[in-house]
DSSP file (Angstrom, degrees, kcal/mol; ACC not computed):
  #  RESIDUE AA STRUCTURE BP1 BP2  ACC     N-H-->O    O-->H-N    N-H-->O    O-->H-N    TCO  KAPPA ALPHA  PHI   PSI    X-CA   Y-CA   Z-CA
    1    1 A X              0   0    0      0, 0.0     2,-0.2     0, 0.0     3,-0.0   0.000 360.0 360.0 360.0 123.1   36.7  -37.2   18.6
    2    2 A X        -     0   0    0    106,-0.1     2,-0.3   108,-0.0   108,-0.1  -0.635 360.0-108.9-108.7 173.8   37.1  -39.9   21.5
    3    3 A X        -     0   0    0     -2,-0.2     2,-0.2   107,-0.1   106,-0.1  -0.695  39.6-177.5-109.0 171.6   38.2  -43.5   20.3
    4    4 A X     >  -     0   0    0     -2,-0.3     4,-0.9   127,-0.0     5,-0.1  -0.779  42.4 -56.3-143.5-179.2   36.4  -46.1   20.3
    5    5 A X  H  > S+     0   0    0      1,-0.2     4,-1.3    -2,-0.2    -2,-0.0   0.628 129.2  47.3 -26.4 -35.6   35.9  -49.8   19.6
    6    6 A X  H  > S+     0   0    0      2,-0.2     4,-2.5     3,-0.1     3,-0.4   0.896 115.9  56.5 -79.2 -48.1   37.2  -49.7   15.6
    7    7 A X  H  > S+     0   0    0      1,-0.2     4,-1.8     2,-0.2    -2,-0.2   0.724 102.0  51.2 -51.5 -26.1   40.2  -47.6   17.4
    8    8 A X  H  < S+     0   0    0     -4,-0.9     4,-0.3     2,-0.2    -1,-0.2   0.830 109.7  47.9 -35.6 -79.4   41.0  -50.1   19.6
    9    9 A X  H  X S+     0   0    0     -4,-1.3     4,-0.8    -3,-0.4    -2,-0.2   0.574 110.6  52.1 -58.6 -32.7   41.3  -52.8   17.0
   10   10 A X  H  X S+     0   0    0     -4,-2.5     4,-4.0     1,-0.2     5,-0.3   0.972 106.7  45.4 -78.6 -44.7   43.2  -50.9   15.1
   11   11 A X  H  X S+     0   0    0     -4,-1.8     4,-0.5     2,-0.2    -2,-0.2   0.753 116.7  59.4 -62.6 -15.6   46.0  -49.8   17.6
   12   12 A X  H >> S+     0   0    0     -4,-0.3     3,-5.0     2,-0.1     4,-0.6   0.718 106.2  48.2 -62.3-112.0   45.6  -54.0   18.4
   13   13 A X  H >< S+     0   0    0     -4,-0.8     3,-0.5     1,-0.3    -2,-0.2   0.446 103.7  51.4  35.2 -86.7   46.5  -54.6   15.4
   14   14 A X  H >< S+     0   0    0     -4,-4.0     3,-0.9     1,-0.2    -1,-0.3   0.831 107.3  57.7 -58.8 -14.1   49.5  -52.5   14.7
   15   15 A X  H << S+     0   0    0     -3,-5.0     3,-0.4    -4,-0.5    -2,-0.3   0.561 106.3  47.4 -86.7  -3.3   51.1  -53.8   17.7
   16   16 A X  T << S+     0   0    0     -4,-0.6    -1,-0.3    -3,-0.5    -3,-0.2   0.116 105.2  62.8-112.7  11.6   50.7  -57.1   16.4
   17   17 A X    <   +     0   0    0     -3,-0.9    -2,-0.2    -5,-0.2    -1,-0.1   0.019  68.4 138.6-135.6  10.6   52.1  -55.9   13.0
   18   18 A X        -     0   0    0     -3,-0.4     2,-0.3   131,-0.1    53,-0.0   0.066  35.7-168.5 -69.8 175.9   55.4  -55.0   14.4
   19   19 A X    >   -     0   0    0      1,-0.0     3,-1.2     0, 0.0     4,-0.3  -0.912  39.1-101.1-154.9 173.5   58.3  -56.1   11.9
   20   20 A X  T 3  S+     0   0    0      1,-0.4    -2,-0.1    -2,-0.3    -1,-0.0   0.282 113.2  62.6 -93.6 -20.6   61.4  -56.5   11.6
   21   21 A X  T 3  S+     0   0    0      1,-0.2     3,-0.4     2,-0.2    -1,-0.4   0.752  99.5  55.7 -95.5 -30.0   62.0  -53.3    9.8
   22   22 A X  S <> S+     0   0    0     -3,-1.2     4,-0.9     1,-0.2     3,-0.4   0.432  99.6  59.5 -48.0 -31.5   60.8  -51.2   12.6
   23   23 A X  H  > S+     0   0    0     -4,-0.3     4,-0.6     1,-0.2     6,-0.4   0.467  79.5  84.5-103.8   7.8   63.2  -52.7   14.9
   24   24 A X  H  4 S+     0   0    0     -3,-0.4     4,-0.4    -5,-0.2    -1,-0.2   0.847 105.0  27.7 -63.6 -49.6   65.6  -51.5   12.6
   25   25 A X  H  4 S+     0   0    0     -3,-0.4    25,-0.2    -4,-0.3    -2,-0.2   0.580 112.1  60.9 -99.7   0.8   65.2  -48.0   14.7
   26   26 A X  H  < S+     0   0    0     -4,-0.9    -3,-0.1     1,-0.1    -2,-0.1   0.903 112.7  37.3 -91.1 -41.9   64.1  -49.0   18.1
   27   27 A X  S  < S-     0   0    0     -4,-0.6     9,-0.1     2,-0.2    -2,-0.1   0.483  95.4-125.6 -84.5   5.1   67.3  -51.0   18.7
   28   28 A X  S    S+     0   0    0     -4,-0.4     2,-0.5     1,-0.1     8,-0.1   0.568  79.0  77.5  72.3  25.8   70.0  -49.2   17.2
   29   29 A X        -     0   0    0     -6,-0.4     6,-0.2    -5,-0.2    -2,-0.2  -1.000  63.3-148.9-141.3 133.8   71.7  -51.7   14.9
   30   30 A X        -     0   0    0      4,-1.4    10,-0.1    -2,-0.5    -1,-0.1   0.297  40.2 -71.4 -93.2-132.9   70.3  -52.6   11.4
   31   31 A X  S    S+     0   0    0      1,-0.2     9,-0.1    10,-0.1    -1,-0.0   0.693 132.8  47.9-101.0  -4.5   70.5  -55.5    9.4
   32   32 A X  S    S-     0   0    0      2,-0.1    -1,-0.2    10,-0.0     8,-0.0   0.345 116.9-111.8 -61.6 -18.7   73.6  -55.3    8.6
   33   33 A X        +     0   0    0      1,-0.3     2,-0.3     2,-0.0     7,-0.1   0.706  54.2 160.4  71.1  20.9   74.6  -54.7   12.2
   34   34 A X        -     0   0    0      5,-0.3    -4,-1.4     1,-0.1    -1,-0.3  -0.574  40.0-128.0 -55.7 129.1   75.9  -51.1   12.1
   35   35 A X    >   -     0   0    0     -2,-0.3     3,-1.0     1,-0.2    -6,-0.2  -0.176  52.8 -60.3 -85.5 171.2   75.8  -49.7   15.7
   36   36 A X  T 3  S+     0   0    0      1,-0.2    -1,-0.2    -9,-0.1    -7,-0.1  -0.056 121.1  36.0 -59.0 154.5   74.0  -46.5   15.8
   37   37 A X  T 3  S+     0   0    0     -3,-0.1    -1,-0.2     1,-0.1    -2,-0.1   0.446 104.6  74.0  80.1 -15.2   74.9  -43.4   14.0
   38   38 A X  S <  S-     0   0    0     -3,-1.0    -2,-0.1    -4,-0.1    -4,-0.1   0.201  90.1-144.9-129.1  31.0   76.1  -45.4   10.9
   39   39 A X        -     0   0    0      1,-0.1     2,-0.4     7,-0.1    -5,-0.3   0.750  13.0-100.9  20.7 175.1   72.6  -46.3    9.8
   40   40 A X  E     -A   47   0A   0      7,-1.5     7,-3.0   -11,-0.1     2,-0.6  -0.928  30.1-133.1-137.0 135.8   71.7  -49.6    8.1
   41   41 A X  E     +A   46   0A   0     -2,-0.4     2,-0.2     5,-0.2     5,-0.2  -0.668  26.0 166.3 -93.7 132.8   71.2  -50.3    4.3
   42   42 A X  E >   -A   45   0A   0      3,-2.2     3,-3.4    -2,-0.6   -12,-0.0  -0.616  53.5 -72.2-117.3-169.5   68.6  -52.1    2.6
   43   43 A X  T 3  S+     0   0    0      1,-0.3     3,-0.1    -2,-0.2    -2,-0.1   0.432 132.7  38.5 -81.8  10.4   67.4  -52.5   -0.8
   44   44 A X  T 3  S-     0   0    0      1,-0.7    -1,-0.3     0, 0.0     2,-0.3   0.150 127.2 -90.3-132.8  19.2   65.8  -49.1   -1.3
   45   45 A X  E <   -A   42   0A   0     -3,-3.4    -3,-2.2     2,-0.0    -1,-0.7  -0.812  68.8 -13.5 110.5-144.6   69.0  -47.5    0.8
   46   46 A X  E     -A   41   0A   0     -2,-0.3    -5,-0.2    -5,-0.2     2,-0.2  -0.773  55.0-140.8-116.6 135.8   70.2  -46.5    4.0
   47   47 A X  E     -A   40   0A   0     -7,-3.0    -7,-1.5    -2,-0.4     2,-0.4  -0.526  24.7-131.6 -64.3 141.4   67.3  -46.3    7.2
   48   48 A X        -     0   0    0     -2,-0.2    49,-0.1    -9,-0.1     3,-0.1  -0.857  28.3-103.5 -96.5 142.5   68.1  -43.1    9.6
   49   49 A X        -     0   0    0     -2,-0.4    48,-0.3     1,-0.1   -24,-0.2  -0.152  43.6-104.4 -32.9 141.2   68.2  -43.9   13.1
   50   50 A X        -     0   0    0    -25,-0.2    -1,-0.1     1,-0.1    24,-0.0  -0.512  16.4-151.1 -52.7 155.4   64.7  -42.7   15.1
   51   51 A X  S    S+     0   0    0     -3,-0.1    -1,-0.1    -2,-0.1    -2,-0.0   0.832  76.0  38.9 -79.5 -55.9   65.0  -40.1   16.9
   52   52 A X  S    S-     0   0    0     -3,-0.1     2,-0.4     4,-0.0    -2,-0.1  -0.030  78.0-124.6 -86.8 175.2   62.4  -41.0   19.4
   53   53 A X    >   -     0   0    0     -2,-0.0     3,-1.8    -3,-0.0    16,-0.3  -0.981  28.6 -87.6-139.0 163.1   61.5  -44.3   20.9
   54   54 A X  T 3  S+     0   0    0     -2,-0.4    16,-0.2     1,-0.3    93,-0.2  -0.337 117.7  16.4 -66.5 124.3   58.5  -46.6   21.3
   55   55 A X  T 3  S+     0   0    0     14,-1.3    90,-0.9     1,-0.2     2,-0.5   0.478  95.0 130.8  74.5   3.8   56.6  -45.5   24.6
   56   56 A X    <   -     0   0    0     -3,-1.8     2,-1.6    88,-0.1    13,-1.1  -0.587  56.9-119.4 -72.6 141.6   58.4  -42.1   24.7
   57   57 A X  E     -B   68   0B   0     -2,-0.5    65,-2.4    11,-0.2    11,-0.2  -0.552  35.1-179.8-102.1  89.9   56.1  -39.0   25.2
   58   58 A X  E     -BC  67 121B   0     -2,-1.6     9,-0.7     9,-0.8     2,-0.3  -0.166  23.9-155.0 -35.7 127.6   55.9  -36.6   23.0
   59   59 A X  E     -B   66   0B   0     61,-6.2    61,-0.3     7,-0.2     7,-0.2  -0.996  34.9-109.7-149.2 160.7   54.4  -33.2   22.0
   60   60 A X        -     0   0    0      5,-1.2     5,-0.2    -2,-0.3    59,-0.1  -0.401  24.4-133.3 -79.7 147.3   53.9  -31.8   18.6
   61   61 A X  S    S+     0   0    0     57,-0.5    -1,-0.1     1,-0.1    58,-0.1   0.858 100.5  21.1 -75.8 -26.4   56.4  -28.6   18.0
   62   62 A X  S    S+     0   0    0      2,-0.0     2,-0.2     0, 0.0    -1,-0.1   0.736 115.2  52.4-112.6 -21.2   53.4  -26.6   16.7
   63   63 A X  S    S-     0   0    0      2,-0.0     2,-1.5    55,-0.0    -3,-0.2  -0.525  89.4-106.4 -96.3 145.7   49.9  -27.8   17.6
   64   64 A X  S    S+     0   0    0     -2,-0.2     2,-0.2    -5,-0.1    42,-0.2  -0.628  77.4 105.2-107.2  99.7   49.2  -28.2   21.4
   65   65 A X        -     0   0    0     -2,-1.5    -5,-1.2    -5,-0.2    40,-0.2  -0.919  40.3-175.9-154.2-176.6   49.1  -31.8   21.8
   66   66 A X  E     +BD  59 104B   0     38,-1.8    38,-0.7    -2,-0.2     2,-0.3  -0.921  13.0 149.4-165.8 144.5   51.2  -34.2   23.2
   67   67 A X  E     -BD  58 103B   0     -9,-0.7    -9,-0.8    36,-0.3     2,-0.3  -0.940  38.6 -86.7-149.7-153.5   51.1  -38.2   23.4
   68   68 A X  E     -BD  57 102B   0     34,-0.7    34,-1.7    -2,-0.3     2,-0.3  -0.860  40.8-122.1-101.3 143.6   53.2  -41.8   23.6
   69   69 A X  E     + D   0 101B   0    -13,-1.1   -14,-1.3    -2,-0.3    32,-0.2  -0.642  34.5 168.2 -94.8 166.7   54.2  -43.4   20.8
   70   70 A X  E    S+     0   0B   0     30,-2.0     2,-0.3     1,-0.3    -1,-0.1   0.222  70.4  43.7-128.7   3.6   53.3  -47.2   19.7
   71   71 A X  E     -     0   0B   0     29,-0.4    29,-1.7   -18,-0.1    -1,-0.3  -0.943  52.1-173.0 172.6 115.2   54.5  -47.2   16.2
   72   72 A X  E     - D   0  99B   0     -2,-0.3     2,-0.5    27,-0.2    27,-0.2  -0.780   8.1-164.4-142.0 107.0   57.3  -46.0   14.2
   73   73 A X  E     - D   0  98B   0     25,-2.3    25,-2.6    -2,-0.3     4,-0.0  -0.587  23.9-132.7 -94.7 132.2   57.3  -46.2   10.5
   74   74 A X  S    S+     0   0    0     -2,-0.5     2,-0.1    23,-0.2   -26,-0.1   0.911  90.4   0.9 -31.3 -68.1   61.0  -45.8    8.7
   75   75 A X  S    S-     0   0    0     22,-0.2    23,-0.5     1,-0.1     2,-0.3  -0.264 111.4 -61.1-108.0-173.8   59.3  -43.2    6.1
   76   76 A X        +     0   0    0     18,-0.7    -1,-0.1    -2,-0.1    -2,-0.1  -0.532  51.1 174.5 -87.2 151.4   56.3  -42.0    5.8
   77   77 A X        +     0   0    0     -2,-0.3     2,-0.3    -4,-0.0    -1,-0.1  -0.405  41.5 101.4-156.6  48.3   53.8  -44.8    5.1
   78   78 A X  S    S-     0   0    0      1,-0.1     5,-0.1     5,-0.0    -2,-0.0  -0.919  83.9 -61.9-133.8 173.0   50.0  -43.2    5.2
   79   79 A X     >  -     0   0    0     -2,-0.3     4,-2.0     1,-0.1    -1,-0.1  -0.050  31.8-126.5 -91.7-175.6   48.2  -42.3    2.1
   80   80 A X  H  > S+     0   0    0      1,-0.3     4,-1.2     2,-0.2    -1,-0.1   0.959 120.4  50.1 -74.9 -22.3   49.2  -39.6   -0.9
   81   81 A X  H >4 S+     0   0    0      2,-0.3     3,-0.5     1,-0.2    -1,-0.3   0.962 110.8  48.6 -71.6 -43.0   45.5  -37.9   -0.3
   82   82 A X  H >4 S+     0   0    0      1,-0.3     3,-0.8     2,-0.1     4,-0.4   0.916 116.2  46.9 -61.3 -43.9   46.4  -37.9    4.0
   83   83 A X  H 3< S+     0   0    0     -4,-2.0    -1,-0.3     1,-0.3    -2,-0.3   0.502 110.9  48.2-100.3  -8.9   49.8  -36.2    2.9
   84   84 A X  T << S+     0   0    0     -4,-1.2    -1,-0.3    -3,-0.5    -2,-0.1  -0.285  99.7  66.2 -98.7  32.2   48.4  -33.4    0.3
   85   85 A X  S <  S+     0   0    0     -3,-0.8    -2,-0.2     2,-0.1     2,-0.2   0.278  78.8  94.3-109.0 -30.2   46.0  -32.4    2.6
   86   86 A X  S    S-     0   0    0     -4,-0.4     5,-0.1     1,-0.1     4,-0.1  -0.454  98.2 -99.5 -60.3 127.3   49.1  -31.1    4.9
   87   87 A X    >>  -     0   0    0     -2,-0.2     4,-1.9     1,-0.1     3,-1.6  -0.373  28.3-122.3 -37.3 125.9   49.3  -27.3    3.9
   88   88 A X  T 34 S+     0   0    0      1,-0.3    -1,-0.1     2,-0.2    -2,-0.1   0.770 114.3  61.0 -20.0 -53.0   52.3  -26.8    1.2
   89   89 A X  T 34 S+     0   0    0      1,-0.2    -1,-0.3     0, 0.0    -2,-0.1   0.472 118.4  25.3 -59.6 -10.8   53.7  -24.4    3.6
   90   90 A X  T <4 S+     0   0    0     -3,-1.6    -2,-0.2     2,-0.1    -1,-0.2   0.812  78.8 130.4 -98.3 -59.3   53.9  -27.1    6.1
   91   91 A X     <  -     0   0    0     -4,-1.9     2,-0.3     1,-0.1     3,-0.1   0.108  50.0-126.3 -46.7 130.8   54.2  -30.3    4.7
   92   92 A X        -     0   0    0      1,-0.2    -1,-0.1    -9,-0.1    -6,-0.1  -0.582  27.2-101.0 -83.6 139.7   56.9  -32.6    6.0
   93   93 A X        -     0   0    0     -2,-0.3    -1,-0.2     1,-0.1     3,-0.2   0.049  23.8-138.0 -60.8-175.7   59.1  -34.1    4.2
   94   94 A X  S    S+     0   0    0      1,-0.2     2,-1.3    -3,-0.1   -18,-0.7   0.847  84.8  80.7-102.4 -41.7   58.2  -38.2    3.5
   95   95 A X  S    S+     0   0    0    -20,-0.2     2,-0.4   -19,-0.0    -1,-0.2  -0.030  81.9  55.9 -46.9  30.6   61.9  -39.4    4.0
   96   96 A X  S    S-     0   0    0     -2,-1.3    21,-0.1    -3,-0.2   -46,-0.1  -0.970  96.7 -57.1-163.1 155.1   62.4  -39.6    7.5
   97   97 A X        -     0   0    0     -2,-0.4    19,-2.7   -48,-0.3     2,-0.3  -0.075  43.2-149.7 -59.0 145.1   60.4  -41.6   10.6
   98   98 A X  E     -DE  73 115B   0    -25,-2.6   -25,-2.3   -23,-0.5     2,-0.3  -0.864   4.8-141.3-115.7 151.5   57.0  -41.3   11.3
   99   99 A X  E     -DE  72 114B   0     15,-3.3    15,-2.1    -2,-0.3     2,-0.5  -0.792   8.5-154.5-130.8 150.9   55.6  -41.6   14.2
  100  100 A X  E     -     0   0B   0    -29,-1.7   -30,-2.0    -2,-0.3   -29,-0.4  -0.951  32.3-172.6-131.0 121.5   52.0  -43.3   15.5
  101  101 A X  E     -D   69   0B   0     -2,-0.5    11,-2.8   -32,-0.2     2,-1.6  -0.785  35.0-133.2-113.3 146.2   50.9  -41.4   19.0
  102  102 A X  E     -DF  68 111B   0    -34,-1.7   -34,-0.7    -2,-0.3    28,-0.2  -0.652  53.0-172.2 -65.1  68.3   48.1  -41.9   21.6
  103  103 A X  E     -D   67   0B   0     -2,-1.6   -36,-0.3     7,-0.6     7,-0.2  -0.165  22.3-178.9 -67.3 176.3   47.7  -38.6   21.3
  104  104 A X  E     -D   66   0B   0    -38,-0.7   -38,-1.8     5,-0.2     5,-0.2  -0.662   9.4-158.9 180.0 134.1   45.4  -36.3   23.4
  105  105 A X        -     0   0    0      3,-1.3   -40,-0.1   -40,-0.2     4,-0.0   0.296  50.0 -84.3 -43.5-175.9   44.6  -32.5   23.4
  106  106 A X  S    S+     0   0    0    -42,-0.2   -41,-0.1     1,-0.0     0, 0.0   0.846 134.4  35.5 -76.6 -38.6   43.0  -30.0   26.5
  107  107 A X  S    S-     0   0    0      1,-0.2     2,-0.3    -3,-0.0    -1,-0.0   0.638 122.0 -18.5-109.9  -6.9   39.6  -31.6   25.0
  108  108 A X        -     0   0    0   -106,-0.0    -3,-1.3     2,-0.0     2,-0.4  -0.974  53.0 -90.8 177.0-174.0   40.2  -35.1   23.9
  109  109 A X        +     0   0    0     -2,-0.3     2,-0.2    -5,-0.2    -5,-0.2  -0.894  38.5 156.4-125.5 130.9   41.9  -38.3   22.8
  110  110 A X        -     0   0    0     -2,-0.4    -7,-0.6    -7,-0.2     2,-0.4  -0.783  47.0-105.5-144.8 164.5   42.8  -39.4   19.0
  111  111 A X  B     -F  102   0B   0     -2,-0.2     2,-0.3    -9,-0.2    -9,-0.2  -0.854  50.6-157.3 -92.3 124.1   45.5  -41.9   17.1
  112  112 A X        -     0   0    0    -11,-2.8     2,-0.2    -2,-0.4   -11,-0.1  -0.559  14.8-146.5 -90.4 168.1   48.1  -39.2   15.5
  113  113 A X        +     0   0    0     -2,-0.3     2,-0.3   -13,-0.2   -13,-0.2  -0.778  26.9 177.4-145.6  98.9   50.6  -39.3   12.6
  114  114 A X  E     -E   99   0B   0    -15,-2.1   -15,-3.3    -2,-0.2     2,-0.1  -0.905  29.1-141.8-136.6 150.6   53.3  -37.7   12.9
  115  115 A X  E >>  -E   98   0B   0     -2,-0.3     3,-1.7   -17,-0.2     4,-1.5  -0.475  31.6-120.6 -98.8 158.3   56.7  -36.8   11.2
  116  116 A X  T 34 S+     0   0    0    -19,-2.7    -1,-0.1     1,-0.3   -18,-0.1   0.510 107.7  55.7 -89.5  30.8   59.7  -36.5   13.2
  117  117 A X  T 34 S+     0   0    0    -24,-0.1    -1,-0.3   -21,-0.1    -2,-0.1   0.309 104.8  59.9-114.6  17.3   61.1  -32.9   12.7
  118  118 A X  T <4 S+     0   0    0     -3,-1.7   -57,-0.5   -57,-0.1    -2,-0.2   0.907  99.7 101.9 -84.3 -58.6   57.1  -31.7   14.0
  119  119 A X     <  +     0   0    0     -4,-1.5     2,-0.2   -59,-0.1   -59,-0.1   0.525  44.0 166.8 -38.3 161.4   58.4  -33.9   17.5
  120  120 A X        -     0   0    0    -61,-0.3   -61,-6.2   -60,-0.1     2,-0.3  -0.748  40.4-106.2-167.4 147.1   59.7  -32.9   20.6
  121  121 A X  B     -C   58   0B   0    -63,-0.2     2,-1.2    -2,-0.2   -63,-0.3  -0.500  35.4-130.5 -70.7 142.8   60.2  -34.8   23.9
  122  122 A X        +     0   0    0    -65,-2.4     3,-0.4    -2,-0.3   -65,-0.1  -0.773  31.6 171.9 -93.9 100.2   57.6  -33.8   26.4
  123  123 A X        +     0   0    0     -2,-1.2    -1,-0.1     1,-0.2   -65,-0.1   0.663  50.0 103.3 -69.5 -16.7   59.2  -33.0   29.6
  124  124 A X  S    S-     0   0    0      1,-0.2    -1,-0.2     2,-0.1     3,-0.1   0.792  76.2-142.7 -67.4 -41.1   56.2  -31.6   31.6
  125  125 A X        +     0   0    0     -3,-0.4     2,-0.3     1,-0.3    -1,-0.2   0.675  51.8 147.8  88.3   7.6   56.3  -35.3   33.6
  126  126 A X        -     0   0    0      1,-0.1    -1,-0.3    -4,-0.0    -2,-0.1  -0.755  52.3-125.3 -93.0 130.6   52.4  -34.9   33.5
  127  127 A X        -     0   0    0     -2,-0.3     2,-0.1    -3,-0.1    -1,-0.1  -0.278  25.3-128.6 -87.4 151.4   50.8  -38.3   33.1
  128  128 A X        -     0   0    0      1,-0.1    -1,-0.1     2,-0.1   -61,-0.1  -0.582   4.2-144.6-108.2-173.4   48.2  -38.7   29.9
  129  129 A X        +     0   0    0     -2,-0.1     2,-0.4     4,-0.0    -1,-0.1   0.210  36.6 150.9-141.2   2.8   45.2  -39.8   30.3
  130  130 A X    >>  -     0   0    0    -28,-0.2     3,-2.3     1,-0.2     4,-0.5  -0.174  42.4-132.5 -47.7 123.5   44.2  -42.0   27.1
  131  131 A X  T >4 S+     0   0    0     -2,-0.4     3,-0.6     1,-0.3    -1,-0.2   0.772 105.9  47.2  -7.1 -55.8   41.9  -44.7   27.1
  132  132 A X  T >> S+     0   0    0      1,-0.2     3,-3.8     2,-0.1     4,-1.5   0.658  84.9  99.2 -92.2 -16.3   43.8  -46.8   25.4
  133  133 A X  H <> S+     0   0    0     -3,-2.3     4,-5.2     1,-0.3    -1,-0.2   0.902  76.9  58.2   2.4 -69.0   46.9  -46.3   27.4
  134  134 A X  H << S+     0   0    0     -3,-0.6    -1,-0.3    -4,-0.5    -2,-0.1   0.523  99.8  54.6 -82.5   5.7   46.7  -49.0   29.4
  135  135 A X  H <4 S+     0   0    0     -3,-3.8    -1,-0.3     3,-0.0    -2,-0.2   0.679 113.0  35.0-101.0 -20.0   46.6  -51.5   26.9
  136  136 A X  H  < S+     0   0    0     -4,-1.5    12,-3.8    -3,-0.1    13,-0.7   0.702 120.8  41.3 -98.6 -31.6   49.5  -50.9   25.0
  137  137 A X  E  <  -G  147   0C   0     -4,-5.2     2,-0.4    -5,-0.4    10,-0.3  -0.614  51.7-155.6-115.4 175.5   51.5  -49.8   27.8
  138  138 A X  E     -G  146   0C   0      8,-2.3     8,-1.3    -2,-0.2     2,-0.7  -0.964  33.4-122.9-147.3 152.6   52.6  -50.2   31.3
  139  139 A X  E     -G  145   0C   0     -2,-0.4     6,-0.2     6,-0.2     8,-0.0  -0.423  25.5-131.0 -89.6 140.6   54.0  -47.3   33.2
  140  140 A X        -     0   0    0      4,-1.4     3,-0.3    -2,-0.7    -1,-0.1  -0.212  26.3-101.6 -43.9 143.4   57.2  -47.5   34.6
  141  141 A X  S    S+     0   0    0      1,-0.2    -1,-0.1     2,-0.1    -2,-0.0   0.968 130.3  51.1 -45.2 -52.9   58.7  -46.7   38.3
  142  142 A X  S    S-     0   0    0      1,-0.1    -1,-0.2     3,-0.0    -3,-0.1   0.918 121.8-115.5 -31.1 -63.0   60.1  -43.3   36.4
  143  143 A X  S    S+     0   0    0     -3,-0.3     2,-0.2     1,-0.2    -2,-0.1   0.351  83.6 121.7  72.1  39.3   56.4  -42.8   35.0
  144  144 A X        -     0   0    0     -6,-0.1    -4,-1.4   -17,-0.0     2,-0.5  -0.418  65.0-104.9 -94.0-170.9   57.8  -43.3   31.8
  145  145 A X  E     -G  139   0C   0    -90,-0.9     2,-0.4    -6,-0.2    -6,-0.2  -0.952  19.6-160.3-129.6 159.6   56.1  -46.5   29.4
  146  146 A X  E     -G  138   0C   0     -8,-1.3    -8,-2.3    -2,-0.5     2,-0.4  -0.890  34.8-107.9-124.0 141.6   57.2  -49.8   28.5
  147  147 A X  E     -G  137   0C   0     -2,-0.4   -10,-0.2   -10,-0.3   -11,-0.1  -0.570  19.2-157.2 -69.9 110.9   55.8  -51.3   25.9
  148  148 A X  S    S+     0   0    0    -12,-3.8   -11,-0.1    -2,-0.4    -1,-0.1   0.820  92.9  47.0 -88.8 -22.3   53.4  -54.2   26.6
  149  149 A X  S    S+     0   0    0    -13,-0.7     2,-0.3     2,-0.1    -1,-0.2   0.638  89.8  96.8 -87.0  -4.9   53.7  -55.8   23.1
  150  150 A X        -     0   0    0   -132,-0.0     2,-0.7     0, 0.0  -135,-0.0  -0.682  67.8-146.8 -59.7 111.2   57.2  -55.6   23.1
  151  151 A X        -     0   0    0     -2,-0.3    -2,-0.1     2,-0.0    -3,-0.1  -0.903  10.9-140.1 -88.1 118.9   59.2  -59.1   24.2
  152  152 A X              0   0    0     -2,-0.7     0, 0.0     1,-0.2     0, 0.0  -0.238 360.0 360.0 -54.8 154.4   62.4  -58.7   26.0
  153  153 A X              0   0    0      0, 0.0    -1,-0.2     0, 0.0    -2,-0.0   0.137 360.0 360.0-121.0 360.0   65.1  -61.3   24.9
């Protein structure tokens, strides 16, 4: 499946959808202002740190794919049909971040959903090659990515 125009819009979209609750794990402090490691509580309990970070690369622990993230939902936040469709044997638990990658395969490039105990940092340094890449991101001197929707303060 290659993406296309609707795909586009959507990954527009979320980046423009960022909130406040989300930056609850990219920056380490919550709303309470607990430094990292001591989570932060809100009204339906305490957020876990991410693991990962926005523009990190990634690859899945079991499936051979690998991409950057753009997206990081607290819990899991897709629908009950998308999550019963994961094998029993499989199925990740909901309670922990989820992750939304520019994924890509050997044979092509797709939007992922992914939980974080499937994750792994991708070390290979090998640059990916999604479309959509280059809108969302911009690569670093490292050849890591920075985040184009992102504002420094």
């Amino acid at each position: 499946m290659r993406c296309g125009k609707n795909d586009a819009a959507l990954i527009l979209s979320l980046a423009e959808t960022i909130d406040s609750r989300r930056a609850l794990l990219w920056n380490g402090h919550g709303s309470d202002g607990a430094p990292d490691g001591q989570g932060a509580t809100h009204a339906m309990g305490t957020v876990r740190q991410a693991k990962f970070t926005l523009g990190q690369v990634v690859r899945h622990r079991f499936y051979p794919f690998r991409g950057v993230i753009f997206d990081i939902d607290p819990e899991f936040d897709n629908s009950e049909e998308w999550w019963l469709a994961i094998p029993a044997d499989i199925r990740p638990h909901k309670d922990q971040p989820y992750y939304h990658l520019l994924a890509e395969n050997a044979d092509t490039e797709y939007i992922a959903y992914v939980s974080e105990q499937n994750l792994m940092p991708d070390e290979t340094g090998q640059p990916l090659r999604h479309p959509q890449l280059s809108e969302l991101f911009t690569e670093d001197e490292n050849g890591g990515y920075r985040a184009l929707f992102l504002q420094s303060h």
